[in-house]
C-alpha positions in Angstrom: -119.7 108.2 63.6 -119.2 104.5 65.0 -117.6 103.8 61.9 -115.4 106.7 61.6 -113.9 106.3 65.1 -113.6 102.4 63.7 -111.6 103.2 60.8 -109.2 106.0 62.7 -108.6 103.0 65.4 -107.5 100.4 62.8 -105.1 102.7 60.9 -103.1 104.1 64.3 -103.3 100.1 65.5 -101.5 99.7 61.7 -99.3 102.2 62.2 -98.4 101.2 65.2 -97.4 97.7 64.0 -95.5 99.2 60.7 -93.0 101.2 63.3 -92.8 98.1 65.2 -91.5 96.0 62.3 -88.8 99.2 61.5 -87.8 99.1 64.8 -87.1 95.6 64.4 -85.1 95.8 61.4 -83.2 98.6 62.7 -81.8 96.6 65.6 -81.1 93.6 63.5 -79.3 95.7 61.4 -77.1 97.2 64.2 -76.4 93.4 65.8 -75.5 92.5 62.2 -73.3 95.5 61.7 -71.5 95.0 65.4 -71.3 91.3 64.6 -69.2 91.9 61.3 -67.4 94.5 62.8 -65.7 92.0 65.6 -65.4 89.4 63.3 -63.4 92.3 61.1 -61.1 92.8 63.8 -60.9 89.3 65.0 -59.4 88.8 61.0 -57.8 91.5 61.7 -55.8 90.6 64.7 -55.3 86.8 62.9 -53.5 88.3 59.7 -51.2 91.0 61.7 -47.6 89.5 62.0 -45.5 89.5 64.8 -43.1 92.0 65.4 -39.5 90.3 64.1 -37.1 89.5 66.6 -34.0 91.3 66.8 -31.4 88.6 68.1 -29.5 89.8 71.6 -25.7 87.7 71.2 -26.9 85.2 73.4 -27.2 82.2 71.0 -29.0 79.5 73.3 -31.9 82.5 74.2 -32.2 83.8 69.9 -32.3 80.0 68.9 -34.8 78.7 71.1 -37.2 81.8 70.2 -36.8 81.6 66.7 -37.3 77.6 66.3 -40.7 79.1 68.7 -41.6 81.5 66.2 -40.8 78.7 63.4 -43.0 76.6 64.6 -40.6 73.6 65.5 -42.4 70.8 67.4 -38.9 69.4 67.9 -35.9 71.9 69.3 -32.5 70.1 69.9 -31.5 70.9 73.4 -28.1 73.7 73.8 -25.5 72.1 75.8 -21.9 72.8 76.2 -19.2 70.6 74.4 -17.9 68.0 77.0 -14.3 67.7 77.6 -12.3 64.7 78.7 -11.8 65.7 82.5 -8.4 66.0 83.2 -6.0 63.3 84.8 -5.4 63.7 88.7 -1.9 65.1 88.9 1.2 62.9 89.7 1.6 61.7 93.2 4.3 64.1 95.3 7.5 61.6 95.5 8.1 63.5 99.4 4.8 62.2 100.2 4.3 59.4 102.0 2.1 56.6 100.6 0.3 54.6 102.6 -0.6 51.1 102.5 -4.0 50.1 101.1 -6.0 48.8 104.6 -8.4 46.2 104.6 -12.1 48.5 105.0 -13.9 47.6 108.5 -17.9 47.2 108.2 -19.1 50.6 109.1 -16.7 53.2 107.7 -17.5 55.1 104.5 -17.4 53.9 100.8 -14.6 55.2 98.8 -15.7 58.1 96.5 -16.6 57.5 93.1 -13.5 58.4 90.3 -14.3 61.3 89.0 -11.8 61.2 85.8 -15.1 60.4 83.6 -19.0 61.2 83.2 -21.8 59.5 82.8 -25.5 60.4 81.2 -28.5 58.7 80.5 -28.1 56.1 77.5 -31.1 58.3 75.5 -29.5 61.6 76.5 -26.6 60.9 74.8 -28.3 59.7 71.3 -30.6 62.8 71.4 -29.8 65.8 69.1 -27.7 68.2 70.2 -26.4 71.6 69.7 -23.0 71.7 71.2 -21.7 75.2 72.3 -17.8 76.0 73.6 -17.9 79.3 75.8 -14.8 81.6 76.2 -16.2 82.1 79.7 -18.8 79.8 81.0 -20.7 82.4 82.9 -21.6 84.6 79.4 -23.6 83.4 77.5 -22.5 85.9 74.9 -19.4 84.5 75.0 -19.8 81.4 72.2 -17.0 81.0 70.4 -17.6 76.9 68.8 -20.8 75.4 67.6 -20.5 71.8 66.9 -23.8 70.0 65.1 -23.0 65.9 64.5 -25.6 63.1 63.6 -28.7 65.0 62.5 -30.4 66.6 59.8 -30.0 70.3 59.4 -32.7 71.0 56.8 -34.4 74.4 55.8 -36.0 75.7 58.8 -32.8 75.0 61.1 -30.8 76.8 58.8 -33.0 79.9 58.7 -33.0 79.8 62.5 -29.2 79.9 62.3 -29.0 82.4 59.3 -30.5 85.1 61.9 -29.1 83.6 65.1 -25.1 82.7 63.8 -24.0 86.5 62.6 -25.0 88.3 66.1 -22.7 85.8 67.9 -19.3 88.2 67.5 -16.7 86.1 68.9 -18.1 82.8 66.9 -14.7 81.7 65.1 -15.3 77.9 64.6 -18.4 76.0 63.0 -18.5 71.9 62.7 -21.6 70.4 61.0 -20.8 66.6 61.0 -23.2 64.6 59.1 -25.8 67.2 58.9 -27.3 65.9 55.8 -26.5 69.3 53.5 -27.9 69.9 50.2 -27.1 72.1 47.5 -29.9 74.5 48.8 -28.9 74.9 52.6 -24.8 74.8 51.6 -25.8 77.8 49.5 -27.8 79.3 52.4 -24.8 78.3 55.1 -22.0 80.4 52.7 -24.1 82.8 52.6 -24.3 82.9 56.5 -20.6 82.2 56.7 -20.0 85.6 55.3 -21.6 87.5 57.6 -20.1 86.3 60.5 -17.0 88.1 60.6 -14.7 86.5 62.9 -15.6 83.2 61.5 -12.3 81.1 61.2 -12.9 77.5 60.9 -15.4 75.4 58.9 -15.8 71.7 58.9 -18.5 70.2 57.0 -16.9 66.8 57.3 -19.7 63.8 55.8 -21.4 65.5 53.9 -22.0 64.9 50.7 -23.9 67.3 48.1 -25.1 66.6 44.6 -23.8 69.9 43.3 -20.4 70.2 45.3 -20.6 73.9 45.9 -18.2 74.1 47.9 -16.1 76.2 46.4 -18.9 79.0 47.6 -17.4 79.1 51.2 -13.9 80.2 50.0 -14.4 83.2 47.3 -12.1 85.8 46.9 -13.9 87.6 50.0 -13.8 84.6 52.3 -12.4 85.4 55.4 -12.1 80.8 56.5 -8.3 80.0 57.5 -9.2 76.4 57.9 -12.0 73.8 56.0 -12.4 70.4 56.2 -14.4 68.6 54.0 -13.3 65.0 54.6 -15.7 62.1 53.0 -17.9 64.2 51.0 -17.8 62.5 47.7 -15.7 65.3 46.1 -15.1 64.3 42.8 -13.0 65.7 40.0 -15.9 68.0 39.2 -15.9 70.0 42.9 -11.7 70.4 42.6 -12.5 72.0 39.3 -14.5 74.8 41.4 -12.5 74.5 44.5 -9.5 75.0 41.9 -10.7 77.9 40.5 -11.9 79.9 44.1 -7.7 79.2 44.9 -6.9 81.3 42.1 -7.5 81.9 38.5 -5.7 84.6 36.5 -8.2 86.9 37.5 -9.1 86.5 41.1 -7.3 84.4 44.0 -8.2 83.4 47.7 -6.0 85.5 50.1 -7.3 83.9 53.5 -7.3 80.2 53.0 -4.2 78.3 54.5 -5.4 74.3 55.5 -7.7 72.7 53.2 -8.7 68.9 53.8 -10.2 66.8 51.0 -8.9 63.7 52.4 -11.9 60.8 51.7 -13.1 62.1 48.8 -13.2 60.5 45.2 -10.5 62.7 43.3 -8.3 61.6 40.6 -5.6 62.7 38.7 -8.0 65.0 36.4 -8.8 66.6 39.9 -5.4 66.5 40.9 -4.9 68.6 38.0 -7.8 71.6 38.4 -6.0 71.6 42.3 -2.6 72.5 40.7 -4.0 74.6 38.4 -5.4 76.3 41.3 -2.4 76.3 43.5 0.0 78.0 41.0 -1.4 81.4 41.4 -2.5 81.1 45.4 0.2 81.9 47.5 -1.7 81.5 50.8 -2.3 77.8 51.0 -0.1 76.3 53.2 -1.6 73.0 54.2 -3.3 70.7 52.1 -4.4 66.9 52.3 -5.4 65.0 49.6 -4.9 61.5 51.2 -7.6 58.3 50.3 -8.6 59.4 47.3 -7.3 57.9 43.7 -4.3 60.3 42.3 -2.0 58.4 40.2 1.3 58.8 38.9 -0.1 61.6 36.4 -1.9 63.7 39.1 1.4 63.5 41.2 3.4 64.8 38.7 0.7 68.1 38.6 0.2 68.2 41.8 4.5 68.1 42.0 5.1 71.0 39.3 3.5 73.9 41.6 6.4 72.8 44.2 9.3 74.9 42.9 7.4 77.5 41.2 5.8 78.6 44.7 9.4 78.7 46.6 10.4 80.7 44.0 7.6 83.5 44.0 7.1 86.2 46.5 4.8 85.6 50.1 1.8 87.6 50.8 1.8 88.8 54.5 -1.0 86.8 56.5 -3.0 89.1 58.9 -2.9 88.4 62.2 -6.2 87.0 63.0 -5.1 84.3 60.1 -2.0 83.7 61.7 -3.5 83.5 65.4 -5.9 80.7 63.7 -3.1 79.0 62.0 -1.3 78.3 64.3 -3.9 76.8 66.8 -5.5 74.1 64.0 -1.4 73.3 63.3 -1.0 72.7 67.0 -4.0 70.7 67.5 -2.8 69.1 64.1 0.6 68.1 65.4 -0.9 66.6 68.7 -3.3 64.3 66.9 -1.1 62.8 64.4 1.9 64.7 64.2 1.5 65.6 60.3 1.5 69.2 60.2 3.2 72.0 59.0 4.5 74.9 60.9 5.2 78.0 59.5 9.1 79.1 60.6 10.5 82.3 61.2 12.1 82.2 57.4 9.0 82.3 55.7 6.5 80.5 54.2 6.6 76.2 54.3 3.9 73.8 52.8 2.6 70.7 54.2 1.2 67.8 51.3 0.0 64.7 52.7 -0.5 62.2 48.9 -1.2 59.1 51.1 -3.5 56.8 50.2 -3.7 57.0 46.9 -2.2 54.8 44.1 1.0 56.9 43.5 3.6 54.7 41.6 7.5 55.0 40.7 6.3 57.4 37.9 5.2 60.2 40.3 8.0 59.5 43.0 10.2 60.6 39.8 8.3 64.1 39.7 7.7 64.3 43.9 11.6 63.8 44.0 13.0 66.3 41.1 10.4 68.6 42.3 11.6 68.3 46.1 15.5 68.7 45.2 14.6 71.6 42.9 13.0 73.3 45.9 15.9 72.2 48.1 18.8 73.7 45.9 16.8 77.1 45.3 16.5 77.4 49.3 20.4 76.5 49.7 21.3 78.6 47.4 18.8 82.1 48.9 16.0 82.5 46.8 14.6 86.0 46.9 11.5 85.1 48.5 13.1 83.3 51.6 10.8 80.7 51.8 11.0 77.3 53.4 9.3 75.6 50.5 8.4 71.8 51.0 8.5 70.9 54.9 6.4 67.5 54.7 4.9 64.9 52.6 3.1 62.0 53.4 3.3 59.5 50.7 2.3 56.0 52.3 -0.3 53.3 51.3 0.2 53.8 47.4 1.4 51.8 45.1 5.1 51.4 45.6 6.6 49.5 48.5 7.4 50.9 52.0 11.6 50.5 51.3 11.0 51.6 47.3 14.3 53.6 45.9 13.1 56.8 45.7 10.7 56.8 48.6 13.6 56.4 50.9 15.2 59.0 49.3 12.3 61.3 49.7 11.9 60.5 53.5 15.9 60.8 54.1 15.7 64.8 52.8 12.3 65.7 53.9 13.2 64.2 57.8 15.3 67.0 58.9 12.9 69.8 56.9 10.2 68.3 59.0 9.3 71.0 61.8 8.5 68.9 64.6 11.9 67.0 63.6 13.9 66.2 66.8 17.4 65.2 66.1 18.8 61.5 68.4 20.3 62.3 71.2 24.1 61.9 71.1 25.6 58.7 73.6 27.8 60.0 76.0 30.7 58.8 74.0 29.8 60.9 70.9 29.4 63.7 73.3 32.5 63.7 75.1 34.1 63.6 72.1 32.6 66.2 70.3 33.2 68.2 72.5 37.4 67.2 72.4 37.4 67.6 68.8 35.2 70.4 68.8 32.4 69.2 66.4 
C-alpha cells in the first residue's frame, strides 16, 4: 500500500512540474509574440511617408518647409531685395535757410543720414534668396526672385520646382552665378513652364557644358525677356537658340529681348542667329556685343535687316507688350541703348559692339540699313519701323571710319530716344519770320 500511495505521489508531483514547464512556454511565447508585434509597428511607423505638402502661394513659408522635409542642414535666409533709399527732396527756394551754428556742449547729436543702410559684414556675404513684393504686407504677393553668388544644385531646385509655380504673380526670375548644369537647366525650363505669368529670365554667369538654352524659349515659351550674358555660349548654343527662333517648321511667338552679350560666338554663330531670325518676326531686341563676329557674320547677321521690314508683324499680346516696355525703359535708363517700339509698328534694336567687325561688314550693315530706309520712305505694306539702333563700337575699324559715320549720321534721328538741339534764339526768331 506504502508503495502504491508512493508511486500515485511521484506521478501527480511529475505532472505537476510538466504543466509548469507549459505554462512557462506559453508566456514566453505570448512576450515573444507582443514583442514582435511592436517592433512590427515600430517598422511600421519608420517606413510610412509623410503626407506631401501641398504649397499655400506664400513662397518664404513652402520653401522653408520643403528644404525641412529635404533634409537641408543649410537654408539660405528669405529677405526682401534692398533698394537704394531715395534722395531727400530739393530744398523749398521760399524757405529760409539757416546758418550752420556752432553746437554748444549739452544739446543733441545730429541724426544719423538716412540716404543709406548698413548690415553686418557676414550678413551681407551670406546666401540669400532675394524676394520683391507687389505689396509688402502679402506675402503672397512675390513678384521677383533674385538668387546671386551661390550654388543652386539638385535639392534647391526640387524645393523650387514645387514652391516657384504656386507663386501666381511671379513674372521675373534672376539666377546669377548659380552654378547651373545641364541637369538642373533642364529641370529649371521645365519649371519655367509651369509658371504662367513668368516674364523675365536671367541666367547671367552661367555657364553649362551642354548649352541648353535653347530649352527655355520653345515654341510654347511664354519668356518676353532672357539674358544670358558670360555664359560661354559658343557657336554650338546659337545653333539651338537659332533654331527655337524659327525654323521652317515651328517659330518662337513670345520672345522680344535676347542678350548674348559675353559669350564666345563667331561668325558661324552669327550665322545659325540669322538663320534663326529670318523666319521670327517677334524679336525685337537683340545684343550680341563682346563676342568675336567678323566681317562675314555681319554680313549674315545684316541680310535679315530688309527682309524683316518688308514682311508682315504678328500682334504681341498684351502681357508681352506690358513686359516689353518695362525691361526697354529700365534699358534706356541704364545705358540708353534700347529700342522702343513706336506707334507705326514694329523697330529692332542690334547692338554688334565689341566684336572685330571690319570695313567688309560696314559695307553689308550700310546697304542693308539704306535698303530698310528706302522701303520705309517709300510705305511698305507692313508699316514697320525697321532698323531703329545699332551699336557698332570697339571693332575693328576706327571711331571716324567712312562708313561708320555714315551709319551713325542716318541711324541718329531713327534713334527713339533721339532728342533734336535746341534751336539759338536767332534760328528761332527766324524761323518763325520765314516760316520754316
Amino acid at each position: 500500500m506504502d508503495q502504491k500511495r508512493g508511486a500515485e505521489k511521484f506521478r501527480s508531483i511529475a505532472r505537476k512540474v510538466k504543466m509548469g514547464k507549459k505554462l512557462e512556454r506559453v508566456m514566453k511565447g505570448d512576450r515573444g509574440g507582443t514583442t514582435s508585434a511592436t517592433s512590427q509597428d515600430t517598422t511600421d511607423l519608420d517606413n510610412k511617408t509623410p503626407e506631401p505638402y501641398n504649397c499655400i502661394g506664400d513662397f518664404e513659408a513652402d520653401y522653408l518647409e520643403l528644404c525641412t522635409r529635404a533634409g537641408l542642414t543649410e537654408i539660405p535666409q528669405v529677405a526682401p531685395r534692398p533698394h537704394r533709399p531715395e534722395p531727400p527732396p530739393p530744398p523749398d527756394p521760399k524757405e529760409k535757410v539757416e546758418e550752420p551754428t556752432t553746437p554748444t556742449p549739452g544739446e543733441p547729436e545730429e541724426p544719423l543720414p538716412t540716404t543709406y543702410t548698413t548690415s553686418n559684414k557676414f550678413d551681407f556675404f551670406r546666401p540669400k534668396v532675394q524676394v520683391e513684393l507687389e505689396k509688402p504686407e502679402d506675402k503672397k504677393s512675390m513678384t521677383e526672385i533674385y538668387i546671386r553668388g551661390w550654388k543652386v544644385d539638385q535639392r534647391y531646385m526640387d524645393v523650387f520646382r514645387l514652391c516657384l509655380p504656386a507663386a501666381d504673380k511671379l513674372h521675373t526670375i534672376d539666377l546669377w552665378n548659380v552654378g547651373l548644369t545641364d541637369n538642373t537647366l533642364a529641370q529649371f525650363s521645365a519649371v519655367a513652364s509651369q509658371c504662367l505669368n513668368l516674364r523675365t529670365v536671367k541666367l547671367d554667369g552661367n555657364p553649362v557644358p551642354g548649352e541648353g538654352f535653347h530649352q527655355l524659349i520653345g515654341e510654347d515659351s511664354m519668356i518676353v525677356s532672357m539674358s544670358l550674358r558670360s555664359c560661354k555660349i559658343s557657336d554650338k548654343g546659337a545653333l539651338l537658340i537659332g533654331k527655337a527662333l524659327s525654323t521652317v517648321k515651328t517659330r518662337n511667338q513670345s520672345l522680344c529681348v535676347l542678350n548674348l552679350n559675353s559669350n564666345l560666338i563667331t561668325d558661324v554663330g552669327a550665322c545659325h542667329l540669322s538663320n534663326g531670325l529670318r523666319m521670327n518676326r517677334t524679336l525685337l531686341i537683340l545684343s550680341v556685343a563682346n563676342n568675336a563676329i567678323g566681317d562675314e557674320g555681319a554680313k549674315q547677321l545684316g541680310e535679315p535687316i530688309p527682309k524683316r521690314s518688308e514682311s508682315r508683324d504678328r500682334p504681341m499680346s498684351q502681357s508681352s507688350r506690358s513686359q516689353l516696355d518695362k525691361s526697354v525703359a529700365k534699358s534706356g535708363r541704364s545705358s540708353s541703348k534700347a529700342k522702343k517700339k513706336d506707334d507705326k509698328g514694329k523697330g529692332k534694336d542690334d547692338k554688334k559692339k565689341g566684336n572685330k567687325i571690319g570695313e567688309a561688314g560696314l559695307k553689308a550693315l550700310l546697304k542693308g540699313i539704306q535698303y530698310q530706309i528706302t522701303l520705309t520712305t517709300l510705305g511698305s505694306r507692313s508699316g514697320g519701323t525697321g532698323l531703329m539702333r545699332l551699336s557698332l563700337q570697339k571693332n575693328g575699324f576706327p571711331p571716324d571710319h567712312e562708313l561708320y559715320t555714315k551709319i551713325q549720321e542716318l541711324m541718329v534721328t531713327r534713334d527713339p530716344l533721339y532728342k533734336p538741339p535746341a534751336k539759338s534764339p536767332d534760328e528761332d526768331s527766324i524761323s518763325q519770320t520765314t516760316g520754316v
